[in-house]
C-alpha positions in Angstrom: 6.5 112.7 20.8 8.8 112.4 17.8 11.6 114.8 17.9 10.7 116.5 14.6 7.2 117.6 16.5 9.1 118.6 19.6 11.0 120.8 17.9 8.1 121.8 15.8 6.2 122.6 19.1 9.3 124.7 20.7 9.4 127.1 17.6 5.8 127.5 17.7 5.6 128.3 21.7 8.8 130.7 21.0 7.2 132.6 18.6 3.9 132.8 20.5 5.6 134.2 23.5 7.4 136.8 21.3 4.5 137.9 20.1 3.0 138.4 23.0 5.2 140.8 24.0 4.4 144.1 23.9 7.1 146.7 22.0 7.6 150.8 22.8 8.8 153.5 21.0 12.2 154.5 22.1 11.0 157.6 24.1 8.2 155.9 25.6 11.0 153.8 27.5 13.1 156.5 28.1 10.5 158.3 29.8 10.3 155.5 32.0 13.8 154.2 32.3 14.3 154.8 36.0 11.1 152.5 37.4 11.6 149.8 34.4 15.8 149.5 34.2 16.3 151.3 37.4 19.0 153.8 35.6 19.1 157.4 34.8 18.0 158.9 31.7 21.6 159.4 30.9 22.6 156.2 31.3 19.8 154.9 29.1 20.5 157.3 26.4 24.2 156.0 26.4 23.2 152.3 26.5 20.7 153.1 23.8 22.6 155.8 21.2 23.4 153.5 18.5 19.3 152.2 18.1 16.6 153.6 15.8 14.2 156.0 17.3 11.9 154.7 14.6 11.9 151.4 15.7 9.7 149.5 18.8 11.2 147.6 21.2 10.1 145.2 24.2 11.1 145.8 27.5 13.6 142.3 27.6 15.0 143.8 24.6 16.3 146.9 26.1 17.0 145.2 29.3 19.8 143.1 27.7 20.7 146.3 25.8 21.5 148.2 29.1 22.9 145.1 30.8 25.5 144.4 27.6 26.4 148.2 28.0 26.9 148.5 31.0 29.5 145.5 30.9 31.3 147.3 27.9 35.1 148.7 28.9 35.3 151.9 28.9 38.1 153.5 26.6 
């Protein structure tokens, strides 16, 4: 396979995968944050307080969220 088409192929199988996933309101998560992320609901709002309510999300998205949080410093 020519490297253009491999590359080609890669995007294409990325974006098929993303799509695949499904996305949740905010709340929806949170409701759920202690079977999903195994974390509190406070912890989850913390990790979570600077995203839009508005928005969907899949669950790897907040994962990495909460796991990026919880590595901050605190001040």
């Amino acid at each position: 396979m020519a490297k253009g088409t491999e590359a080609k192929v890669t995007e294409t199988n990325a974006a098929v995968t993303t799509a695949a996933e499904p996305k949740f309101k905010l709340e929806k998560l949170r409701s759920n944050c202690t079977k999903l992320f195994k974390v509190t609901s406070a912890y989850f709002d913390g990790a979570t307080s600077c995203l839009s309510a508005d928005r969907q999300y899949t669950i790897k998205e907040i994962a990495q969220i909460i796991e990026d949080w919880g590595k901050k410093e605190a001040k």
